[in-house]
N, C-alpha and C positions, 0 to 999 in steps of 0.2 A: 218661211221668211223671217220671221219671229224672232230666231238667233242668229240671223246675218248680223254682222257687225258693221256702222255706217262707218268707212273707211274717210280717212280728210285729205283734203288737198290731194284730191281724184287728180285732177288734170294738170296741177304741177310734176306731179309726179311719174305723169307717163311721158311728158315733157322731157326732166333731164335724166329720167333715167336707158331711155329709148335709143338706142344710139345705131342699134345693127337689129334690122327686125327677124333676121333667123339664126340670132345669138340664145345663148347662153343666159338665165336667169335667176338669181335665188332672192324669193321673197324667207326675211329672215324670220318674220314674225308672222307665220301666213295668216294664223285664226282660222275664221272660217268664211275667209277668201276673197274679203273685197278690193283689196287692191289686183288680186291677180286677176278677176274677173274682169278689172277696167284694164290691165296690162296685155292680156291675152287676147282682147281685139285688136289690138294693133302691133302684135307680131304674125308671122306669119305660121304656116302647118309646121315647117321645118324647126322652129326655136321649141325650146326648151325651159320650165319652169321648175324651179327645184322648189317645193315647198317646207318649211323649215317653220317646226311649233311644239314648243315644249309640253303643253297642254295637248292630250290623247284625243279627248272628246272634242275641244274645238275642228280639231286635223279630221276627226271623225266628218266632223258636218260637213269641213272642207273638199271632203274625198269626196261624201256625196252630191254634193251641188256638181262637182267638175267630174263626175263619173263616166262621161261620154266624151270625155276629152282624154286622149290618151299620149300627151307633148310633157305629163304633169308627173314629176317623182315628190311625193312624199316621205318627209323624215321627223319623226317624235323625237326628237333629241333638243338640246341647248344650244344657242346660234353660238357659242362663245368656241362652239366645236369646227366651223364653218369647214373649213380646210380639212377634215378626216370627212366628214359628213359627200363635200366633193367626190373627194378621191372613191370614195366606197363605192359610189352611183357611176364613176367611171370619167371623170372631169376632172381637169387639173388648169384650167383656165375660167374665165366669166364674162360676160359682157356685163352684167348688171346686177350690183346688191342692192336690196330694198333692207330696210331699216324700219319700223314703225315702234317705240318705245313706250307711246298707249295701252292703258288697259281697255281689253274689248269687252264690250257689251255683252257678249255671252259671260263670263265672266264673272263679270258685276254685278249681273242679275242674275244668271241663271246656274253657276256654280255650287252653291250650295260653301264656298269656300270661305266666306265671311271676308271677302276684300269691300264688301259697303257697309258704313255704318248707321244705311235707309233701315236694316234687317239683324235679325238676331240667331247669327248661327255662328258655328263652331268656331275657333280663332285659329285658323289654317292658314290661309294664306300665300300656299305654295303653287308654284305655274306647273312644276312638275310633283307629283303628287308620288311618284318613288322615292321623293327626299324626303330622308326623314324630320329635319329641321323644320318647325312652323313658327306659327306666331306665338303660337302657345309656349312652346322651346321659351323664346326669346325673352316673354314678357315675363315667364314665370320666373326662370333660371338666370336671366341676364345681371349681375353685378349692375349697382346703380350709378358707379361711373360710365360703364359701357352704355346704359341704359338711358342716362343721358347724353353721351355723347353721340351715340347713330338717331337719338329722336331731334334733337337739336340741328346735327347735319344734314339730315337729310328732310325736315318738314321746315325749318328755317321759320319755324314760329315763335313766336315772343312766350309761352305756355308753355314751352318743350318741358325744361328744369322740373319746372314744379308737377306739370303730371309726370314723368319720372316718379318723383318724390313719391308722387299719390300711389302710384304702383306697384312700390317698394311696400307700402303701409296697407293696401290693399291685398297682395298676396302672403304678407305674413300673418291672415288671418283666414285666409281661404286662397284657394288658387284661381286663376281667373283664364274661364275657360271659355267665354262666350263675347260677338261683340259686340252683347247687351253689356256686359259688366262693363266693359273696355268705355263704351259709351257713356256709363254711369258717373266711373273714374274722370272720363277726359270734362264730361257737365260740374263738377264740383269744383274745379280749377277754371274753367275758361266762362267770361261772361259773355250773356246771350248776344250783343251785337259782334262779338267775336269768333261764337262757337260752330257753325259752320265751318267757317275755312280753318278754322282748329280742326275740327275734326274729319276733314277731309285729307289734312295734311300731314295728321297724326298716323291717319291710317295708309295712308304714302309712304311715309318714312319707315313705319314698320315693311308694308310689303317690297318695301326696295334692300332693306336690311334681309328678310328671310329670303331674298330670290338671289342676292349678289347681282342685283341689276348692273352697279357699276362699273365693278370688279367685268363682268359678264361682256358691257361694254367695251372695255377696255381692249381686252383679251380678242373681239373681234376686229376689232379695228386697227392690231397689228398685225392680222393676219390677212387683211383684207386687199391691200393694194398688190402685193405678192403672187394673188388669184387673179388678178385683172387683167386683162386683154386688154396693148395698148388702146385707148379710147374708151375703154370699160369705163362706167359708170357707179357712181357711188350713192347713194338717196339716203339721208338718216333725218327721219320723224320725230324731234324731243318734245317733252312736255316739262321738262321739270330745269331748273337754271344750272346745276351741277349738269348734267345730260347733256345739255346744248355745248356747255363751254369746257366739258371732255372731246365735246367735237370740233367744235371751234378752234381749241390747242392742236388736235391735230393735224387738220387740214392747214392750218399756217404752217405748221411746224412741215408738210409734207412737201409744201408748196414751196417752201424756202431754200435754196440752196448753201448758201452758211449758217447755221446754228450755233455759231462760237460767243459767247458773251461781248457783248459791245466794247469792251475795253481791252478784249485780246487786237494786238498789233494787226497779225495774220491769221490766216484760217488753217484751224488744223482738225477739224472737225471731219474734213472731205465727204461732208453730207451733200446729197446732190436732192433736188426737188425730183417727188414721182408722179405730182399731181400738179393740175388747176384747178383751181377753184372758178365755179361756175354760176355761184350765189352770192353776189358783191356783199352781202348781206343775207342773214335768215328769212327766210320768207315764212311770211302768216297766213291763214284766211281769210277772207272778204267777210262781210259786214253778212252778206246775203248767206254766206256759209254758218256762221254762226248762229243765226237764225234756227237755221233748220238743223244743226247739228252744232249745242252748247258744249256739248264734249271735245269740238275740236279750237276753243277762245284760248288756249293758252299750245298750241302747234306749232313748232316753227321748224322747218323744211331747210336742211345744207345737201349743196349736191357739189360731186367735186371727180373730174376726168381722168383716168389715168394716162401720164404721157409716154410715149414712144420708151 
């Protein structure tokens, strides 16, 4: 039980993503398997759970917990592949994507991959460990333009610049292969009422650079409504404010039927809406959730239908 992952917004999420209980299902980011555990009581023998996780050893654990279930396909690949990943297993439609864009618990702690800066290990950082790109790549090799500009956009902290700077000044004298060192660099630049959420946010923005989390997002989410069974269901779990509002764009944008600039006469766009929106608003968790799981205070939950 140890490296379960405590999954959030349990029971929002079987809420709108549920729509046909002996549909079709792809959790994109399975881990090691707490949402489908809450998902897979409330469909039936006949449904179908396609599990989707780029990380080998999480999907490992994940096989094992659900090994007497046999409704469950497994696939080690990148959700950004959603659509080939289908087709392969023998589906060309969906009732329901799950979404969770959280780092899990196993993960964090039990990887060995230096995604926390609680711990002093290698500067890795990658979800799938066949790519060769890590954090190491990045921090050593990365130009100090680039090196500020993806720590800046993507940690949106006031510190980004100048540890850059520090990094740049730090690896032309060694290379910096651990993230003790990384730690070391980001404590020099950020003062102590600040250096937590620095360095939580520091090491964010690196692991969202080495994975193409957004890019990754992106790329699923064009291909997603296309898979959907009218009525099919959408669920996307952000954590980070780019995340949310790559969602947020495109559920307006799906849900709209003219997308032509406010100042065109008539519409020549002939974009038709393929979705609702189901979530007048992002949902967060309760007070009582937070509590018990500090991991999921910054969650917010879009769910969105596909129409006819």
């Amino acid at each position: 039980m140890a490296n379960y992952h405590v999954p959030v917004l349990v029971n929002e999420t079987v809420k709108y993503l549920i729509n046909n209980i002996d549909g079709v299902y792809v959790d994109c980011t399975a881990g090691t398997g707490g949402h489908i555990e809450a998902i897979s009581q409330h469909l039936s023998k006949n449904a179908v759970i396609i599990a989707i996780d780029g990380d080998e050893q999480s999907l490992d654990i994940c096989k094992n917990r659900f090994k007497n279930m046999n409704n469950i396909i497994y696939a080690n690949d990148n959700f950004k592949n959603i659509k080939k990943i289908i087709f392969t297993n023998g589906y060309t439609k969906l009732d329901g994507i799950l979404v969770d864009l959280g780092l899990s618990n196993f993960l964090l702690n039990s990887s060995g991959r230096g995604f926390t800066y609680k711990k002093d290990e290698p500067l890795d950082m990658r979800f799938i460990t066949s790519q060769k790109y890590t954090a190491r790549s990045f921090l050593n090799n990365a130009p100090f333009e680039e090196l500020k500009s993806e720590l800046k956009k993507y940690s949106e902290d006031r510190y980004a610049a100048k540890i850059a700077r520090e990094i740049i000044k730090e690896r032309a004298t060694q290379p910096i292969e651990t993230t003790g060192q990384l730690v070391s660099i980001i404590k020099r630049v950020a003062p102590e009422p600040f250096l937590t959420k620095t360095l939580s946010r520091i090491f964010q923005a690196i692991r969202i650079h080495v994975n193409k989390e957004m890019e990754n997002l992106q790329a699923l989410l064009e291909q997603s409504i296309s898979i959907l069974n009218p009525g099919g269901r959408i669920v996307i779990i952000s954590y980070h404010s780019i995340e949310d509002r790559i969602v947020k764009n495109f559920f307006k944008t799906e849900s709209t039927d003219c997308i032509c600039p406010d100042n065109f006469p008539i519409c020549t766009c002939n974009h038709k809406k393929t979705i609702k929106i189901l979530t007048r608003k992002h949902i967060t968790p309760g007070k009582n959730e937070i509590e018990k799981n500090p991991n999921a205070r910054s969650a917010k939950l879009r769910a969105a239908e596909r129409l006819n």
